[in-house]
N, C-alpha and C positions, 0 to 999 in steps of 0.2 A: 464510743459505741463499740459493743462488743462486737464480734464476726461470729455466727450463727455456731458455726464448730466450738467456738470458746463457750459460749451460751448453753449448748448441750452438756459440753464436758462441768460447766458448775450448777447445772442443775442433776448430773449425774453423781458428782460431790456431796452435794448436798440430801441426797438420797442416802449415801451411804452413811450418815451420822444421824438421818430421820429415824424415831422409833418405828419398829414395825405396827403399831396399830392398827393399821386398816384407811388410815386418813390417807389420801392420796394425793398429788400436787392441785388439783382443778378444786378438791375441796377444801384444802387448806387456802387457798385464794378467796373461794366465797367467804369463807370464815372470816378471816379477814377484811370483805368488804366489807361483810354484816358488823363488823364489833367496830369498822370506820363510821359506818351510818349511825349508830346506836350511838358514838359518842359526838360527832355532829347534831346528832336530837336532843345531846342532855346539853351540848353548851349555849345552844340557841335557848334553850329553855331556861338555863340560869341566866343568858342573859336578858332574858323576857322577865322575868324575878327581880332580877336587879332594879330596871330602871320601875318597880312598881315598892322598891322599898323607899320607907324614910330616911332621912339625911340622920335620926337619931340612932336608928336601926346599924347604919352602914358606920357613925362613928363608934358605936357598941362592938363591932366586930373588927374594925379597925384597931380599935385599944386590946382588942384579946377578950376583953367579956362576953363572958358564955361561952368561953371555948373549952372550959370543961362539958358541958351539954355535950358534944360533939364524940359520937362511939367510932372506936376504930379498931378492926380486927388484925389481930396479929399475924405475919405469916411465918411460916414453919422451914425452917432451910434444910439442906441435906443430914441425914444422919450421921454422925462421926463415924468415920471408919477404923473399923475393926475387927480383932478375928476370932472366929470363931469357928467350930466342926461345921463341916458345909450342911449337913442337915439342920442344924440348927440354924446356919446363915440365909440359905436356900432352902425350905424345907419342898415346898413345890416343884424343886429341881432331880430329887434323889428320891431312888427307889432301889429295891431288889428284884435281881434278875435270875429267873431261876435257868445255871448252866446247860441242864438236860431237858429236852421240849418231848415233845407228845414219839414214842415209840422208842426213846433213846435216843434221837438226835443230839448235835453235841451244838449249841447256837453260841456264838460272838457277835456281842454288838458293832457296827459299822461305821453310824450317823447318822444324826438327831434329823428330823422331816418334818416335824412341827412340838409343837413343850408337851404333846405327851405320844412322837409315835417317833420309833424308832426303823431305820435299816436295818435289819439282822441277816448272819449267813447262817442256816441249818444245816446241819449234817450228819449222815449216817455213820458210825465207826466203821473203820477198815474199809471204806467206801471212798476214798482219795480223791476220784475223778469225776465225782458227782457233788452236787449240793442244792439247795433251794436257798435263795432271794427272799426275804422276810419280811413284813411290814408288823412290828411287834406296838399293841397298845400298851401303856403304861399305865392307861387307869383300869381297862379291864383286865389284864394280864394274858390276852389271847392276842393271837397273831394271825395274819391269812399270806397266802403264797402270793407273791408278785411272780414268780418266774422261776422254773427249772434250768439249773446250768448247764451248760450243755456236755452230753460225755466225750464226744471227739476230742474234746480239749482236754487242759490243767489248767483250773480257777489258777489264776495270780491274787492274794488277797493285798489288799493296799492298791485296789485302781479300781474299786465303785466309787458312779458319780451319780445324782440323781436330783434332777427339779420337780417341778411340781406333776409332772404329768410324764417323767421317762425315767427310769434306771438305765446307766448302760455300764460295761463290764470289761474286762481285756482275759483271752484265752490263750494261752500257750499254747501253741500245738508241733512243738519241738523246737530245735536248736535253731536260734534267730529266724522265728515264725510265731507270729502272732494274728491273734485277730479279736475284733471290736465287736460287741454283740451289744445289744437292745432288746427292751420292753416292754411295755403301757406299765407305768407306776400301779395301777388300777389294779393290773393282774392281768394276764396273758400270754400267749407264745413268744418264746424269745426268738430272736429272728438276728442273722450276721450283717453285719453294717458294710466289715472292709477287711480285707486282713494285708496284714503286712509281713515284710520279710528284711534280711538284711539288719543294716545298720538302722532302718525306720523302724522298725521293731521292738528298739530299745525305748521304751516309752517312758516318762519318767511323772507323766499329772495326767490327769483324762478328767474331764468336767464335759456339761450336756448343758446347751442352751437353747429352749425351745426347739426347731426342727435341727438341730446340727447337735454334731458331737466335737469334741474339742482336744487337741493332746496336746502336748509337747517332748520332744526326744532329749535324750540324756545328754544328748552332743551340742544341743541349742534347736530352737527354731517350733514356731508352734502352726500345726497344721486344721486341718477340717473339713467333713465331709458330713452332707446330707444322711440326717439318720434314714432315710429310703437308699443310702447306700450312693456308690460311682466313685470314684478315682479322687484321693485323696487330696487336696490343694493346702499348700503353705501360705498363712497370711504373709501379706507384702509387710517386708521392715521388719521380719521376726526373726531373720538370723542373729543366733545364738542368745536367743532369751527363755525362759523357760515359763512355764504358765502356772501361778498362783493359782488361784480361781478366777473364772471367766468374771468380767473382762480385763483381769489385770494380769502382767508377769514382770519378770523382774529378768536381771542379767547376769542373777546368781540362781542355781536351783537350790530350790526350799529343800531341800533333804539334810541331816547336823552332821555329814559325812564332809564337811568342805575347810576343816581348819579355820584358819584367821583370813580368808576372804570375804570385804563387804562387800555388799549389795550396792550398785552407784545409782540406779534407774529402778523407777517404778513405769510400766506404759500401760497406759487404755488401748487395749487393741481396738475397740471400735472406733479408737480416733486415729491411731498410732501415735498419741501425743506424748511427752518423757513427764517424767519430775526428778527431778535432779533430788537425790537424797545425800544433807548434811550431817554424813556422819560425825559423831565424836571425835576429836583428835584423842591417838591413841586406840581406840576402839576397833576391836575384833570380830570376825561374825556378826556382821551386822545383817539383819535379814527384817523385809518391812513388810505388811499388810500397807492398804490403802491409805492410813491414817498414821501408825504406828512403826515404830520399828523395835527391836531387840538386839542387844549383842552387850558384849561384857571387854572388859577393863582391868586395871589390874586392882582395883578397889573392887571386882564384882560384876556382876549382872547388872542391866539399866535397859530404861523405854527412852524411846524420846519419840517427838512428831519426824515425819519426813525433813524438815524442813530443820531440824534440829532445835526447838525450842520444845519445853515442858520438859524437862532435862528430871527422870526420876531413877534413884536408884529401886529395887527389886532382890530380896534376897532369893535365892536356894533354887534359880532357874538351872542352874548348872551342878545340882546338887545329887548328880546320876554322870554316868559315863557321857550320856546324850543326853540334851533336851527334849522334851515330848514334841516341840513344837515350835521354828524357829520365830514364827511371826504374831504377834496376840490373835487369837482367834474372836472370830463376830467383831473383831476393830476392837474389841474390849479387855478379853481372858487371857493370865500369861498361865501358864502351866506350869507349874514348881515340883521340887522331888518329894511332896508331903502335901499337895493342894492346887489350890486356883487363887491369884491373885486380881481384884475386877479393880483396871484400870478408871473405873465409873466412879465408883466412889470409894476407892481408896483399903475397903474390906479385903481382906484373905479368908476362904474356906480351905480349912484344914482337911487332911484324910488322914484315918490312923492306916496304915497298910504300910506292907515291904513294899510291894511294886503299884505302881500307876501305869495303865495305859489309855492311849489313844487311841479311838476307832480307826480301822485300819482302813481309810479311803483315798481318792485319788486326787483327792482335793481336800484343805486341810477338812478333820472331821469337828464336829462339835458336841461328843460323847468321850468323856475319860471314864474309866470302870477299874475295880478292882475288885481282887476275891475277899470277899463277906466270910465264909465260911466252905466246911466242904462242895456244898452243891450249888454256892449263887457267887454274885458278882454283886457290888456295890454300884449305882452308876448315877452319875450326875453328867444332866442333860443339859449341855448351856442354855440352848435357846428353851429353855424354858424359867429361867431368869427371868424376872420383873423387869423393865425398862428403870432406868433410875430417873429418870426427869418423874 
């Protein structure tokens, strides 16, 4: 029998490998009653059929006669993977983003909020210490303000986080001084959460879960405070881990500045439980998502599970100074120096471009972009990816 804690943690597992459709645990179980009833109805009923056939009938299907009569529909498997220009691969995923917004603003995409609405930061030139917070649609090509930066500060770009209902942000406001600001996603007053100073200051991930905000510092250790603000608290058991995305971190930080250091530990902070990650022997920079891990060899770049099984190699992740990205992004996207490789079914989308970038947030992002031409940006939106099942 399991213990309630173990019970959470593998229905929180099993969450993170569920497509996002919309189906939820309570209804996936009725589902499942229904399609147990429904075939409990059809066996009783062939076996109500049965004892009403003939003894000639029964050895006619016994011997195989008339089992051509009998139609059966074929099913369809995954489609071979393969590569091809991500437009063509994704074409629901890519669009153009036009660089300069409404009065000259200069906008960069962030990260993806649903498959067709993006995070963007807008900005005014020669204007440094201001900016606006963006919610940019992709089908209609207009955008509305979620939140003015604030000018006391200097925006840090690479530390927006945002769920469904908060953006929050980190401000410089001088040498080892920071502070944490907040939103409504929706749109409205930004409003200061906490500021720090010192060595807490060095912030290195910032993620937002429901009413809390979430950090982790560059030295180890992941803290948290009430987005209504108060005195910032260390979760217990988080010395020197660093934070993935909520609710995972690991005991290497996600940043490609760290050499041939693996990753040994993935933890669920809401449990503080581990999972011991079976690197490669031999294997370098190792760095895992939930599911997934990456690091290279002297054969190359490669994925494998936590657990070191599905052992695959991966070309052209290292095919840049840095990787875009140390850990598959969505459990699924590896980032390569020319595209996206989907761990799902095996495809690669190519990009013609010099550079690729990654939306610049605090948590990995799920927006790469690159320059189309003089005044736009390419950009492919993970999550808006088909689910492959």
């Amino acid at each position: 029998m399991r213990s309630e804690d173990e019970l959470i943690g593998a229905l929180r597992t099993a969450g993170e490998h569920a497509p996002d459709d919309g189906t939820g645990l309570l209804a996936g179980v009725a589902l499942r009653r229904r399609r147990r009833t429904r075939r409990r109805l059809r066996v009783l009923a062939a076996a109500t059929a049965v004892v009403v056939l003939s003894v000639g009938i029964r050895g006619a299907l016994l011997s195989g006669e008339g089992a051509g009569d009998v139609a059966t529909t074929p099913t369809s498997g995954p489609s071979a993977p393969r590569s091809a220009p991500v437009g063509e691969l994704w074409p629901g995923a890519v669009f153009t983003f036009a660089i300069e917004g409404p009065g000259g603003a200069r906008r960069v995409p962030i990260t993806g909020l649903s498959p067709t609405q993006l995070l963007i930061l807008s900005r005014m030139p020669r204007m440094q210490a201001e900016g606006t917070l963006e919610v940019y649609d992709s089908k209609s090509g207009s955008s509305r303000k979620v939140a003015e930066l604030p000018r006391s500060g200097r925006f840090v770009i690479g530390s927006v986080a945002a769920d469904g209902k908060h953006v929050v942000w980190q401000s410089s406001t001088g040498k080892s001084a920071l502070e944490i600001w907040t939103a409504p996603l929706a749109g409205g007053e930004a409003r200061r959460v906490t500021a720090l100073s010192g060595g807490r200051s060095d912030v290195d991930a910032i993620s937002v879960n429901g009413d809390q905000v979430i950090w982790s510092e560059r030295s180890g250790g992941v803290w948290r405070v009430p987005l209504t603000g108060g005195a910032p608290d260390q979760i217990t058991g988080t010395d020197g881990l660093h934070l993935l995305r909520w609710p995972w971190a690991s005991d290497a930080p996600a940043g490609p500045d760290l050499g041939d250091r693996n990753q040994t530990v993935l933890v669920d902070l809401t449990l503080i439980t581990s999972h011991e990650v079976d690197s490669l022997p031999g294997a370098k920079g190792v760095r895992c998502g939930p599911h997934w891990c990456l690091g290279r060899r002297a054969g190359g770049s490669f994925v494998q599970r936590i657990d070191g099984s599905d052992l695959r190699d991966v070309k052209g992740v290292f095919g840049r100074p840095k990787p875009l990205s140390m850990a598959p992004l969505l459990n699924r996207f590896v980032p390569l120096a020319d595209g996206v490789h989907d761990l799902a079914t095996g495809s690669t989308g190519t990009i013609d471009a010099r550079t690729l970038a990654l939306g610049a947030a605090g948590e990995p992002s799920t927006v790469l972009y690159w320059r189309k031409g003089p005044g736009s940006y390419g950009v492919l939106n993970l999550a808006a990816i088909p689910s492959a099942q």
